[in-house]
gemmi code that builds the backbone of each chain (N, CA, C; Angstrom):
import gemmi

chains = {
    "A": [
        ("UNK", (0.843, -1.206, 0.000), (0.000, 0.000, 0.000), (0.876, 1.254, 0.000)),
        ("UNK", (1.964, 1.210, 0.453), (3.055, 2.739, 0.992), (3.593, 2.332, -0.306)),
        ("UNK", (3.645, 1.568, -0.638), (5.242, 1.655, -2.299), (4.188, 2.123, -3.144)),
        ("UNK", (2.770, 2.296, -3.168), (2.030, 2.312, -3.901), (1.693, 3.794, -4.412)),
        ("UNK", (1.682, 4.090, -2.865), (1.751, 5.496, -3.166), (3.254, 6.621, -3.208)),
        ("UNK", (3.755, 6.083, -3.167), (4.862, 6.595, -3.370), (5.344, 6.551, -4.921)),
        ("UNK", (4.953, 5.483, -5.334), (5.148, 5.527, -6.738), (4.043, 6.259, -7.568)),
        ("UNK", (2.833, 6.308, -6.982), (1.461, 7.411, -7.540), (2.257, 8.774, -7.744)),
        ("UNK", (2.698, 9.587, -6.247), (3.158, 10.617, -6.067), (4.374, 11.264, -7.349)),
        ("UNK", (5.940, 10.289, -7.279), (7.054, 10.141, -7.523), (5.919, 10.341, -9.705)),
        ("UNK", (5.265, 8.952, -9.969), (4.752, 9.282, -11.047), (4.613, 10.630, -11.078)),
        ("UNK", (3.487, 11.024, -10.592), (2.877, 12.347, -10.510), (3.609, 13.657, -11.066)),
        ("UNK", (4.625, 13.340, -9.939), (6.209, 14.679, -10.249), (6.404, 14.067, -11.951)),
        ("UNK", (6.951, 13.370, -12.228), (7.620, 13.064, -13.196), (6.741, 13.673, -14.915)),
        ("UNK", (5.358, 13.357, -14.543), (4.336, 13.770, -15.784), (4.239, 15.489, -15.150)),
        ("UNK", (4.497, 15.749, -14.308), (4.266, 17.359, -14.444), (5.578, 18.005, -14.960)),
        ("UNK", (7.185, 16.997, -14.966), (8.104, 18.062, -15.210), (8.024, 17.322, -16.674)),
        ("UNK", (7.923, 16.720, -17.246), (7.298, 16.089, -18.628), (6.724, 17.426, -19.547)),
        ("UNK", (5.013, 17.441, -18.545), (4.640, 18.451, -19.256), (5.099, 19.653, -19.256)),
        ("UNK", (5.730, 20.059, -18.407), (6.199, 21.393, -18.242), (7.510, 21.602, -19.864)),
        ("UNK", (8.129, 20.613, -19.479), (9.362, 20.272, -20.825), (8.524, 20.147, -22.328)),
        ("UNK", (7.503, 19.852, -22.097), (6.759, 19.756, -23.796), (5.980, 20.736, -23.914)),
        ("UNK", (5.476, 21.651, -23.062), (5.046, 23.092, -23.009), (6.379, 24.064, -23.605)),
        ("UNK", (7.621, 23.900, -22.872), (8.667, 24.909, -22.722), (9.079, 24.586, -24.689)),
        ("UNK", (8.670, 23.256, -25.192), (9.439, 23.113, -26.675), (8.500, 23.684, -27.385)),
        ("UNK", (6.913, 23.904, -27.322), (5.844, 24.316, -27.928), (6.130, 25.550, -28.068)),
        ("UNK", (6.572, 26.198, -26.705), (6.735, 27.831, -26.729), (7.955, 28.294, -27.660)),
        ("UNK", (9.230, 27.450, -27.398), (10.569, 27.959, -27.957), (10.615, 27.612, -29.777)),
        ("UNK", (9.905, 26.494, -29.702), (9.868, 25.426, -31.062), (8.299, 26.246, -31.768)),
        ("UNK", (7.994, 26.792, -32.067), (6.248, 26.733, -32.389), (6.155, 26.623, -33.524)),
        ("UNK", (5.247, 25.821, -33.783), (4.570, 24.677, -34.962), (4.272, 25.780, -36.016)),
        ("UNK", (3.618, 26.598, -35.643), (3.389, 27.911, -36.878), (4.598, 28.553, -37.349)),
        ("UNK", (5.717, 28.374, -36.870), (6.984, 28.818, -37.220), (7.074, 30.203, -36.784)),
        ("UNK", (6.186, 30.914, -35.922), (5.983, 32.348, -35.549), (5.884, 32.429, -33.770)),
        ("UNK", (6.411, 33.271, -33.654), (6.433, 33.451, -32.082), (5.750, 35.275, -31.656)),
        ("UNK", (4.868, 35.235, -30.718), (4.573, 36.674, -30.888), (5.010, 37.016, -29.319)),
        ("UNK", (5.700, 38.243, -29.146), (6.544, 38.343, -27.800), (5.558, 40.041, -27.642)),
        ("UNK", (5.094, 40.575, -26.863), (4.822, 42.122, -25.931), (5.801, 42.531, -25.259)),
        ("UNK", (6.266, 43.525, -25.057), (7.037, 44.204, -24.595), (6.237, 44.624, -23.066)),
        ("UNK", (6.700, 44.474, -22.251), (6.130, 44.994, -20.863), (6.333, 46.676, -20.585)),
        ("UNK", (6.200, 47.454, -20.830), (6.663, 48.884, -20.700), (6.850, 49.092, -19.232)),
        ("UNK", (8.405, 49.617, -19.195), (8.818, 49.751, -17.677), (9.403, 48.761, -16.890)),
        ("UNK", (9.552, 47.597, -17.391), (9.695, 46.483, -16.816), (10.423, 45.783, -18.114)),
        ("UNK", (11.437, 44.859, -17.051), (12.293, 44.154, -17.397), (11.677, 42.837, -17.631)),
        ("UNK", (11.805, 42.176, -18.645), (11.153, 40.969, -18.840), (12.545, 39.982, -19.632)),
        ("UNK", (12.355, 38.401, -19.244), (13.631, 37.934, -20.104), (13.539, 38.022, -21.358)),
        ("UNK", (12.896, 38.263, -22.163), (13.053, 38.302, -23.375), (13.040, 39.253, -24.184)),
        ("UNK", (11.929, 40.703, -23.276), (12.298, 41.824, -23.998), (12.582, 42.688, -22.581)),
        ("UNK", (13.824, 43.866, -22.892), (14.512, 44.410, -21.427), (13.383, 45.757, -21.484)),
        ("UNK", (13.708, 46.350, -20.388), (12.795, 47.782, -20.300), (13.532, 48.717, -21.464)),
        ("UNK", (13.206, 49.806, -21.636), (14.313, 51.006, -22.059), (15.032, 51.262, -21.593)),
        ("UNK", (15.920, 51.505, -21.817), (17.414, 52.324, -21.651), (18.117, 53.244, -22.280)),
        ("UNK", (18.743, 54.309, -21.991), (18.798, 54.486, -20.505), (17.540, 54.953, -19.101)),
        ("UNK", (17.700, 54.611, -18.117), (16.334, 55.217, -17.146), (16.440, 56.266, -17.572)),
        ("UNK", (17.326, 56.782, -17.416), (16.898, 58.596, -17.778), (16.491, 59.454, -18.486)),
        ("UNK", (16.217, 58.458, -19.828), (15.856, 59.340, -21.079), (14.572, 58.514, -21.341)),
        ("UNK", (14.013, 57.877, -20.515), (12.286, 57.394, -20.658), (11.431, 57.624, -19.538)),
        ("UNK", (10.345, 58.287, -19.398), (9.625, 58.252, -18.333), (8.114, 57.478, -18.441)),
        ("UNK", (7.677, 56.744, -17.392), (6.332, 56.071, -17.432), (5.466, 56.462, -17.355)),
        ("UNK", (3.961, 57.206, -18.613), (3.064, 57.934, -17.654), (1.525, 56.728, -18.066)),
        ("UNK", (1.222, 56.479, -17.362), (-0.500, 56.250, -18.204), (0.009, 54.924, -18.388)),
        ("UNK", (0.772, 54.117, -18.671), (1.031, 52.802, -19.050), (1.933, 52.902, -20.093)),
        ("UNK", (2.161, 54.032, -20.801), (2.587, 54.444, -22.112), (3.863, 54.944, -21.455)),
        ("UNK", (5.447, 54.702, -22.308), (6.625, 55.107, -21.867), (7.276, 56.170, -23.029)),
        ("UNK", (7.190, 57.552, -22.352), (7.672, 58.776, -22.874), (9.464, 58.667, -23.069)),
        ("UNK", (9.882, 59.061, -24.354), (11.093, 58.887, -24.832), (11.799, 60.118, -24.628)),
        ("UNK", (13.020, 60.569, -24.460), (13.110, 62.132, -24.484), (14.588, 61.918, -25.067)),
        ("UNK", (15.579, 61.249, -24.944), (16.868, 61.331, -25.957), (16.574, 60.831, -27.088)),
        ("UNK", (17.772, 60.882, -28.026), (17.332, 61.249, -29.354), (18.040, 59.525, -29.441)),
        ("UNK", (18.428, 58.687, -28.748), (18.731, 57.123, -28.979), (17.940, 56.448, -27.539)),
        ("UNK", (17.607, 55.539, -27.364), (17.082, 54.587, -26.069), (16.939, 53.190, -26.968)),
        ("UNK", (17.874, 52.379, -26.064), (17.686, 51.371, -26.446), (16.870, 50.287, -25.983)),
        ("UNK", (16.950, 49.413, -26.454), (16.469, 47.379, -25.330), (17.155, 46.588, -25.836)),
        ("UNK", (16.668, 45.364, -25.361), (17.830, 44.045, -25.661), (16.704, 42.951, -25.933)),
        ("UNK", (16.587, 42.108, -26.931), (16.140, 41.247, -27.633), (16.833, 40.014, -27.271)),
        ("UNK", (15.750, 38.801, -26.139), (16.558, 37.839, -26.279), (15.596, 36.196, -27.443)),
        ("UNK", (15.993, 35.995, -28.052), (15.339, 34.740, -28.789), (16.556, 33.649, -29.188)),
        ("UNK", (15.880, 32.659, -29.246), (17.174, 31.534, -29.727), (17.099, 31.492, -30.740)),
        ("UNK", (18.379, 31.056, -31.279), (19.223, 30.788, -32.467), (18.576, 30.523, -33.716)),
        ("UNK", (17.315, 29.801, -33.364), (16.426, 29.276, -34.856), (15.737, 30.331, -35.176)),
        ("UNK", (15.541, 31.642, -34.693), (14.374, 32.633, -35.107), (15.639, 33.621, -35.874)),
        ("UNK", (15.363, 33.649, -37.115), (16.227, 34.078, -38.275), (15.773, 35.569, -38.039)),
        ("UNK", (14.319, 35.741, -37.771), (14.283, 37.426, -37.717), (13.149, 37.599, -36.959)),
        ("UNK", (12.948, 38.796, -37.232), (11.829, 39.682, -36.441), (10.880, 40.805, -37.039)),
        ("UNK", (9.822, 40.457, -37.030), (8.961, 41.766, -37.386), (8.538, 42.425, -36.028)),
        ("UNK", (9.043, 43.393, -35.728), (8.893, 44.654, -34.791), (7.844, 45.803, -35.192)),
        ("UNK", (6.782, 45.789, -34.245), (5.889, 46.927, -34.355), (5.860, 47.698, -32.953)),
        ("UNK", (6.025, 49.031, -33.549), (5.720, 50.182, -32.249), (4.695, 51.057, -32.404)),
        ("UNK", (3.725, 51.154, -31.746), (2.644, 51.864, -32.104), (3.072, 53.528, -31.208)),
        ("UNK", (3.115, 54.500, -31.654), (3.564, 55.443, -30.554), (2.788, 57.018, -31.468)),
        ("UNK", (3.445, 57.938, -30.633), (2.744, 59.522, -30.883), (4.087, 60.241, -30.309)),
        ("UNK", (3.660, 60.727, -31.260), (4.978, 62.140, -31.583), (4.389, 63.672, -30.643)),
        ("UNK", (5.382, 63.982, -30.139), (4.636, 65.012, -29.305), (5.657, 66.059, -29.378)),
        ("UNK", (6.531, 66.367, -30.591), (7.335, 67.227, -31.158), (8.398, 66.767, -31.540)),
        ("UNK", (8.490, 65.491, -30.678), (9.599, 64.186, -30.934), (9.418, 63.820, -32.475)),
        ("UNK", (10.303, 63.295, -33.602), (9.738, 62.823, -34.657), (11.076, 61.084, -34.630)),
        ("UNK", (9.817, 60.140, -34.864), (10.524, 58.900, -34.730), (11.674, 58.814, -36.395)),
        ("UNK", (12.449, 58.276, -36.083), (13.652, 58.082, -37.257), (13.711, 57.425, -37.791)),
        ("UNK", (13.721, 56.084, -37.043), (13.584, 54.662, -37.265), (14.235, 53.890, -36.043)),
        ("UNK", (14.434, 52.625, -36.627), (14.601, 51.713, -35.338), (16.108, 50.630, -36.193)),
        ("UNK", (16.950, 50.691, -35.100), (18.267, 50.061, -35.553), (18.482, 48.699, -34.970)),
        ("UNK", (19.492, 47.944, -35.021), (20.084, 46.724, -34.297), (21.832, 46.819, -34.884)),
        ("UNK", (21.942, 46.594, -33.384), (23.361, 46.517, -33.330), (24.278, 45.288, -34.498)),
        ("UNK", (25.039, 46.407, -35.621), (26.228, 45.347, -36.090), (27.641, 45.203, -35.798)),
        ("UNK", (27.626, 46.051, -35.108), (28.868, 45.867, -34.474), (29.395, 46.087, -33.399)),
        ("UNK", (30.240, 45.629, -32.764), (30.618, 45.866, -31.362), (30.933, 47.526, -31.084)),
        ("UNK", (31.454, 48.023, -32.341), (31.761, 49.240, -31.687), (31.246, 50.323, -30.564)),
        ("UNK", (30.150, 50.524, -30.800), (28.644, 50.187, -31.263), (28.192, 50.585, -32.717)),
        ("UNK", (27.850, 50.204, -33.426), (27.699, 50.845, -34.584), (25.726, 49.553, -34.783)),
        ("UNK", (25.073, 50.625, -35.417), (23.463, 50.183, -35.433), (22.831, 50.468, -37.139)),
        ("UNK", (22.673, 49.377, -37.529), (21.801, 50.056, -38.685), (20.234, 50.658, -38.827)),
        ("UNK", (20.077, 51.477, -38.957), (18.963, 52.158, -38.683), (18.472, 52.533, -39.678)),
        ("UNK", (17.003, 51.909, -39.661), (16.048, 51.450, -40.716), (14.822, 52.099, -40.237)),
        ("UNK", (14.519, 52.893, -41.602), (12.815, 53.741, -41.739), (11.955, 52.252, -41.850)),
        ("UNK", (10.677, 52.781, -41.065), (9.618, 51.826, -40.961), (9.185, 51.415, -42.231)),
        ("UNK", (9.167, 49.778, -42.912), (8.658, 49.526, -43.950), (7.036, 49.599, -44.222)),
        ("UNK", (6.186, 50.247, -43.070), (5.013, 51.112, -43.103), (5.010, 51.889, -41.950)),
        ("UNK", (3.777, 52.837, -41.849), (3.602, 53.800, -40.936), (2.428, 54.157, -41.246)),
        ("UNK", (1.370, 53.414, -40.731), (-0.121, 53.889, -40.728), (-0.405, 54.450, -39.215)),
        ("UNK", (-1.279, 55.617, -39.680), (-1.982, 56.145, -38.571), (-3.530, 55.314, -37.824)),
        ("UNK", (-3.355, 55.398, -36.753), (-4.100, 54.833, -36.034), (-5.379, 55.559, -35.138)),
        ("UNK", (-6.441, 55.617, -34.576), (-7.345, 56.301, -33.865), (-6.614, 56.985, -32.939)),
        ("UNK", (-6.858, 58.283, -32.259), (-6.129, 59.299, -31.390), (-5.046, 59.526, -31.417)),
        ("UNK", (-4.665, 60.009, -32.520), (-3.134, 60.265, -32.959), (-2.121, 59.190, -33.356)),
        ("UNK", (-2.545, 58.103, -32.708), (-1.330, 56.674, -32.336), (-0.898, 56.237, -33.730)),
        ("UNK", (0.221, 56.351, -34.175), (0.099, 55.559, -35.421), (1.501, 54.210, -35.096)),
        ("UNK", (1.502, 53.728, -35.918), (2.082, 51.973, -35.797), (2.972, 51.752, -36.986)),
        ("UNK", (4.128, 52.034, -36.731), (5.424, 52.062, -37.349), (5.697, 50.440, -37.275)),
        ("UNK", (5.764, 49.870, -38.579), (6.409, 48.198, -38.693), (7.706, 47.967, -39.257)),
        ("UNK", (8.547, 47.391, -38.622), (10.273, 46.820, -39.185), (10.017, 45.457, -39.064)),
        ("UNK", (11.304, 45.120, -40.323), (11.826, 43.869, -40.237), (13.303, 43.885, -39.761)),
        ("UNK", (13.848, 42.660, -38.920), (14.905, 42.560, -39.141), (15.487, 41.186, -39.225)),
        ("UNK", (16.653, 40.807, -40.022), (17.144, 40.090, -40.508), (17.958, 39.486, -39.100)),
        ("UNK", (18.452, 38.808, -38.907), (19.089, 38.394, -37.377), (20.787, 38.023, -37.827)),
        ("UNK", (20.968, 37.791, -39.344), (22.017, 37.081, -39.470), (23.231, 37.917, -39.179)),
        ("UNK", (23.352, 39.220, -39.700), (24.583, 39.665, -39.383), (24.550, 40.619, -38.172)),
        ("UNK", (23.781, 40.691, -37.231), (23.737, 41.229, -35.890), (24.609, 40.567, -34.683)),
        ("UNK", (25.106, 41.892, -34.189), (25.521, 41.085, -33.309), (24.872, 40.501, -31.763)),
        ("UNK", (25.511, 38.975, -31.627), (24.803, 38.123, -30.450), (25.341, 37.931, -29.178)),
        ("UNK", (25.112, 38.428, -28.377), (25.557, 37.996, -27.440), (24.644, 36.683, -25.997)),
        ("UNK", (24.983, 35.861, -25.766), (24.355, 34.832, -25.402), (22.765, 35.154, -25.657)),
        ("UNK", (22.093, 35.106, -27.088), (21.032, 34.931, -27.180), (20.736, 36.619, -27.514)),
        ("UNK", (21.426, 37.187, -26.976), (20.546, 39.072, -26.652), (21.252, 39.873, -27.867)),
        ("UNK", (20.259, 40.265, -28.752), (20.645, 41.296, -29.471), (19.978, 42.842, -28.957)),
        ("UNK", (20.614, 43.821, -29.645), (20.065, 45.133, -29.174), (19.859, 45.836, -30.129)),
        ("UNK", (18.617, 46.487, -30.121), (18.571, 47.705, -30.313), (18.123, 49.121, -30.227)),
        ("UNK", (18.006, 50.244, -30.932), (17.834, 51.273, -30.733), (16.484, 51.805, -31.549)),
        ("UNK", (15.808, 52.914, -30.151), (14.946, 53.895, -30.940), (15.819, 54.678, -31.387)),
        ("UNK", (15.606, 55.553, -32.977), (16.214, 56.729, -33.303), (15.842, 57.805, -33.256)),
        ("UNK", (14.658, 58.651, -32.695), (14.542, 59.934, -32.317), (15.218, 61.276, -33.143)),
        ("UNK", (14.572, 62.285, -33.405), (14.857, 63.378, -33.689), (14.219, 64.542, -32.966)),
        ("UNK", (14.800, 65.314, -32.054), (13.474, 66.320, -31.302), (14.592, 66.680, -30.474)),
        ("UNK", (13.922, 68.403, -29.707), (14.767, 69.410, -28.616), (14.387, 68.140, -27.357)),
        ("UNK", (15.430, 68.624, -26.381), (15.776, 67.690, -25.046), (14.023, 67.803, -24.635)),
        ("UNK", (13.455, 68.792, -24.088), (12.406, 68.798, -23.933), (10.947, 68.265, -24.728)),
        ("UNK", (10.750, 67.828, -26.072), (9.862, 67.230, -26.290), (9.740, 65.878, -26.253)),
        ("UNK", (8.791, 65.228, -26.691), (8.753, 63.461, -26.112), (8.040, 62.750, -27.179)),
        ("UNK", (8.088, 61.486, -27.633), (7.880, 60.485, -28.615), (7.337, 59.587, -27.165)),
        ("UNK", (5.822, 59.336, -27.384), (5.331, 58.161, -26.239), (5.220, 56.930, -27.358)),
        ("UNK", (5.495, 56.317, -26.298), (5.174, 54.674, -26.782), (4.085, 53.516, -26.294)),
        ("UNK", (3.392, 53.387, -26.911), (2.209, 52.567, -26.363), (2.213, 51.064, -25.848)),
        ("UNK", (2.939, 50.736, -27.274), (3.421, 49.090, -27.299), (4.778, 48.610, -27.973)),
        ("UNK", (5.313, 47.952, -27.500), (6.122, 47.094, -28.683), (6.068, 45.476, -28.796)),
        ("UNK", (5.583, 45.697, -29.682), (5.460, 44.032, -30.668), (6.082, 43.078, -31.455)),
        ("UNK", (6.812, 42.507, -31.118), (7.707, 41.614, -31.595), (7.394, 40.331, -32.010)),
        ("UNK", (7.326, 40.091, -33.488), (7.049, 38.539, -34.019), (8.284, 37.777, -34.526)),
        ("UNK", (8.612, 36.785, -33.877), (9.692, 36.556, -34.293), (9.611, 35.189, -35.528)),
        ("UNK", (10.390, 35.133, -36.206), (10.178, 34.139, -37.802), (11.294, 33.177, -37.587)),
        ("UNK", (10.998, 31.932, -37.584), (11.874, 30.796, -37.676), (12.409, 30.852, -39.002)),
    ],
    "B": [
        ("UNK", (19.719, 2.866, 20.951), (18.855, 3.442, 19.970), (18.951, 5.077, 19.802)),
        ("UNK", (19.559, 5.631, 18.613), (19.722, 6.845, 18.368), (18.957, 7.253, 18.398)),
        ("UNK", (18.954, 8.456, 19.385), (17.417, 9.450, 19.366), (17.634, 11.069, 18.756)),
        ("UNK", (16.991, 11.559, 17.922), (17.103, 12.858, 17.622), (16.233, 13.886, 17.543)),
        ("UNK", (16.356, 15.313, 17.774), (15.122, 16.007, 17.984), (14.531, 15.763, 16.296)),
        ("UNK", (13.246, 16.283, 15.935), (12.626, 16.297, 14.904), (12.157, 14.471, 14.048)),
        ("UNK", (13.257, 13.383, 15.058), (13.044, 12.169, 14.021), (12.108, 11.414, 15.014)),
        ("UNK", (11.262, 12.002, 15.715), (10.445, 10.908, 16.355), (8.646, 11.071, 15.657)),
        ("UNK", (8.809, 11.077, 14.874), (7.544, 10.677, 14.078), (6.914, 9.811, 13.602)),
        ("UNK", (5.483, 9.732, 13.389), (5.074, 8.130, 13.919), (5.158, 7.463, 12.140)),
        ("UNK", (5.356, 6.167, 12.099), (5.287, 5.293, 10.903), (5.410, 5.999, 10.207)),
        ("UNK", (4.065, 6.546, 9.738), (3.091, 6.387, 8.551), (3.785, 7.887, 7.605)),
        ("UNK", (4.721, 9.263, 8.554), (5.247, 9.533, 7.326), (6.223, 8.865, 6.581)),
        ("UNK", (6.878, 7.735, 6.948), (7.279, 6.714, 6.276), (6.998, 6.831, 4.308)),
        ("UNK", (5.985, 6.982, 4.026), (5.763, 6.911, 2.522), (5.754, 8.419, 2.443)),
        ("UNK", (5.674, 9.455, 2.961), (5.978, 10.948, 2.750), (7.492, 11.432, 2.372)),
        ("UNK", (7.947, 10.826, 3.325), (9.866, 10.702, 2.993), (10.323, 10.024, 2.022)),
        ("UNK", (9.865, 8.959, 1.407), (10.281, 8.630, 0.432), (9.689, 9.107, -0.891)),
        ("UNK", (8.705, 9.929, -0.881), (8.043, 10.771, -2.011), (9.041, 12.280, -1.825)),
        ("UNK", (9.403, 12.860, -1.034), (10.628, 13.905, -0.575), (11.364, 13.055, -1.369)),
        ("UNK", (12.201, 12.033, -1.119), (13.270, 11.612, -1.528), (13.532, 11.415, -3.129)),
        ("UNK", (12.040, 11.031, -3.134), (12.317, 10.898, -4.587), (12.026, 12.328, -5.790)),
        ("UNK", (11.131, 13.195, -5.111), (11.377, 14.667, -5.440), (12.688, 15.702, -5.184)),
        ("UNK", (13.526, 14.936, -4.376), (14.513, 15.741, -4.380), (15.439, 15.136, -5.392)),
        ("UNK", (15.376, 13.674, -5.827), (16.422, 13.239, -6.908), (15.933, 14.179, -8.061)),
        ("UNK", (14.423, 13.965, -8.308), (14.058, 14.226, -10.062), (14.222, 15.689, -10.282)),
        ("UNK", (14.349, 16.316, -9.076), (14.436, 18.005, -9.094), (15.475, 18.745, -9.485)),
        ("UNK", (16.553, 17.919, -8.711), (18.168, 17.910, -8.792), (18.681, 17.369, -10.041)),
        ("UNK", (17.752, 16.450, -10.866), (18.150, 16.169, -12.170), (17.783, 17.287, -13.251)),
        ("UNK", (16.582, 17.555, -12.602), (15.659, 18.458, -13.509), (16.799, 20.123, -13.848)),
        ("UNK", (17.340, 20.181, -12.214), (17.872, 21.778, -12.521), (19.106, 21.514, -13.028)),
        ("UNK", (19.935, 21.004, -13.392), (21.087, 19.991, -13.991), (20.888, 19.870, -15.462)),
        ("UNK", (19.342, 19.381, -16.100), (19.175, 19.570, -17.369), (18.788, 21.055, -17.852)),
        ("UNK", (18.418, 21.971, -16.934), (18.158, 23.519, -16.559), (19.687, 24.222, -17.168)),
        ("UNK", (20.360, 23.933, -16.303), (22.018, 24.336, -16.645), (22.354, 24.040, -17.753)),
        ("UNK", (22.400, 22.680, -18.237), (22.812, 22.329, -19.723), (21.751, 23.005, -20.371)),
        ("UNK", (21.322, 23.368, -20.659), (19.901, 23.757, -21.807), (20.087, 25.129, -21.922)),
        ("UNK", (20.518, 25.934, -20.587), (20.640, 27.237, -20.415), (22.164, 27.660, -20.982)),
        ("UNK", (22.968, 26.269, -20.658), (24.724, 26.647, -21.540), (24.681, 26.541, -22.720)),
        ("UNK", (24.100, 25.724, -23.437), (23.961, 25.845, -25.154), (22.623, 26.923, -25.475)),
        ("UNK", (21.626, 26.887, -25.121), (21.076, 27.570, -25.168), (20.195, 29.085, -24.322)),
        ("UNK", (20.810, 29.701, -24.419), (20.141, 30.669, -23.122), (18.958, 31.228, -23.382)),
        ("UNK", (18.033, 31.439, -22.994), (16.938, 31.491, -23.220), (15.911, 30.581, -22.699)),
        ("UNK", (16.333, 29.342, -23.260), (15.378, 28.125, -23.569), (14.232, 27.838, -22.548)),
        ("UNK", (14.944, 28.175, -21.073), (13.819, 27.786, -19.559), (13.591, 29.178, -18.999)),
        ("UNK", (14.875, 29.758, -19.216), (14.610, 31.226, -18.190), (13.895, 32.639, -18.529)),
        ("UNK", (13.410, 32.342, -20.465), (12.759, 33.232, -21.209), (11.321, 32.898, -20.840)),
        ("UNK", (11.139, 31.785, -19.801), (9.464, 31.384, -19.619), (9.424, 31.118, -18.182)),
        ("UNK", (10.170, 30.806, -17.323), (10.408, 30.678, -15.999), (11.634, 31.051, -14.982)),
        ("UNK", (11.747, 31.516, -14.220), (12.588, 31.212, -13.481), (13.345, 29.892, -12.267)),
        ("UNK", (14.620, 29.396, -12.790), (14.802, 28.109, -12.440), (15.331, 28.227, -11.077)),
        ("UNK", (15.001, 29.353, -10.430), (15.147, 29.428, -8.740), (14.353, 28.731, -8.117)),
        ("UNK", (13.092, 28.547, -8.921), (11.844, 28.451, -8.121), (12.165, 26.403, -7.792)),
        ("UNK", (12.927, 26.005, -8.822), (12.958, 24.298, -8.731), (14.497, 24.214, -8.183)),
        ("UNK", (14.902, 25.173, -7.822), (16.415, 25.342, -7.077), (15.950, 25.063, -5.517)),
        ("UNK", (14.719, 26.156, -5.522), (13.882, 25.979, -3.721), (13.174, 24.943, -3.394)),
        ("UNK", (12.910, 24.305, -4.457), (12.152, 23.233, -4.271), (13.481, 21.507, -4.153)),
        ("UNK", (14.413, 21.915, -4.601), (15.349, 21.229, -4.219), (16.252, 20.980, -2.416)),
        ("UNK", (16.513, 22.559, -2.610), (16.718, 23.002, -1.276), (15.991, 22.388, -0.074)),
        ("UNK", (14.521, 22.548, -0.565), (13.539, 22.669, 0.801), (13.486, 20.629, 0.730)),
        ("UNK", (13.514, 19.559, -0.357), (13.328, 18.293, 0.058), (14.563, 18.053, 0.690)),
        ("UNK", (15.659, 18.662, 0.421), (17.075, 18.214, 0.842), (17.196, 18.585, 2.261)),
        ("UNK", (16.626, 19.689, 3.132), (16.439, 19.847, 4.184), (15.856, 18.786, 5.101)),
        ("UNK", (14.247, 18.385, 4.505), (13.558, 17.932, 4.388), (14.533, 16.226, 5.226)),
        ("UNK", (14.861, 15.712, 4.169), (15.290, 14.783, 4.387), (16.547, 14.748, 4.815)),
        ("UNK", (17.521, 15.628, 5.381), (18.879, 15.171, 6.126), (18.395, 15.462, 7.805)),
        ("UNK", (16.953, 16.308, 7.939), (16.558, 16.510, 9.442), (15.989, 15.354, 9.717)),
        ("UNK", (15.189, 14.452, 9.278), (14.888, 13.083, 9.333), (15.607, 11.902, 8.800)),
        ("UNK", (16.793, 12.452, 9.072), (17.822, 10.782, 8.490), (18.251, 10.202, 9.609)),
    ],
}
model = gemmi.Model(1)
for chain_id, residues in chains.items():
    chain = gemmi.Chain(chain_id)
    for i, (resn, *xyz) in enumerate(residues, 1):
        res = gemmi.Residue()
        res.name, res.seqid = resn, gemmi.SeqId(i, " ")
        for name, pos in zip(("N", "CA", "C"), xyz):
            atom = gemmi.Atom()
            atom.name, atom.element = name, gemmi.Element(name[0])
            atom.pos, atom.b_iso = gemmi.Position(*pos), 0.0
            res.add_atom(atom)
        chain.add_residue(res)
    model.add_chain(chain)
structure = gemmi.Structure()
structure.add_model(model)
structure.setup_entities()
């Protein structure tokens, strides 16, 4: 009766770290060949980082106000996701967006790419879309980076609503 | 007859300790395949969980079972 349940239990563990391991390949591996990642605004998440630097973003409303003319994040995905379609939905508030870069080189050096659209959206918001290619970026364990590009005086601000990241096997 | 504080408990957790025991092996294997998975690949567990949480759960059977040995 005691080996009985001990082996119920001991089972038990074993099909939950099972499923947990065939959940974790569904998420990293996905069958549609597409992965869709949110950006947490303000918050550090493993896969997408907050902005940086603190000092040149502030949090108001849920929405994160930009005020230097570069702020970056860090992109982490594994090795099989060849690229990324990146969407930022945001509002210009004298700020004018530039485009959006990823690091090629250590120096730092970023290529910085105009949105391959830019439709306007209800209450000003409009939704700037990039691609990027993953191959010649640079990697560091998994984390690539990159940059908003900004144009605007120290005092005006580019808010950001969302960022959307699909990543392409 | 060795007596110790905390090991005078009756029978029957008898099959509780050996369900500890055997959660502390598969846990300790588990964060072990955690490490390898996380050295070739980083990302792979810690982009969806944090592997502290089966680090404490290691910790706490290993306690678990050297206060009742």
């Amino acid at each position: 009766m005691k080996k009985s349940i001990v082996y119920f239990f001991t089972a038990l563990v074993i099909i939950a770290i099972v499923g947990l391991g065939l959940f974790l390949f569904n998420k990293n591996i996905p069958a549609s060949g597409y992965l869709k990642v949110n950006a947490e605004l303000g918050k550090d998440t493993p896969i997408i980082s907050a902005l940086k630097p603190a000092a040149a973003v502030r949090l108001v409303d849920g929405s994160q106000e930009l005020f230097a003319d570069q702020v970056y994040f860090d992109l982490r995905s594994l090795k099989w996701f060849k690229g990324a379609w990146i969407e930022i939905v945001y509002q210009s508030d004298g700020r004018l967006l530039n485009g959006l870069g990823a690091q090629i080189d250590l120096a730092p050096d970023y290529n910085i790419k105009k949105p391959l659209s830019d439709v306007e959206l209800a209450d000003g918001w409009q939704q700037a879309l990039f691609y990027f290619d993953f191959e010649n970026l640079v990697v560091e364990k998994n984390v690539k980076h990159f940059v908003i590009d900004t144009v605007g005086q120290p005092d005006q601000f580019l808010k950001i609503k969302s960022i959307n990241i699909i990543l392409e096997r | 007859m060795k007596k110790r504080l905390f090991t005078n408990h009756p029978k029957k957790f008898g099959a509780l300790l050996a369900i500890n025991q055997n959660i502390f092996r598969i846990f300790l294997v588990f964060f072990g395949l955690i490490l390898l998975f996380e050295y070739l690949m980083p990302g792979f567990f810690t982009n969806w969980f944090n592997p502290l949480w089966v680090l404490l759960i290691v910790i706490l059977s290993a306690i678990i079972m050297i206060s009742n040995d």
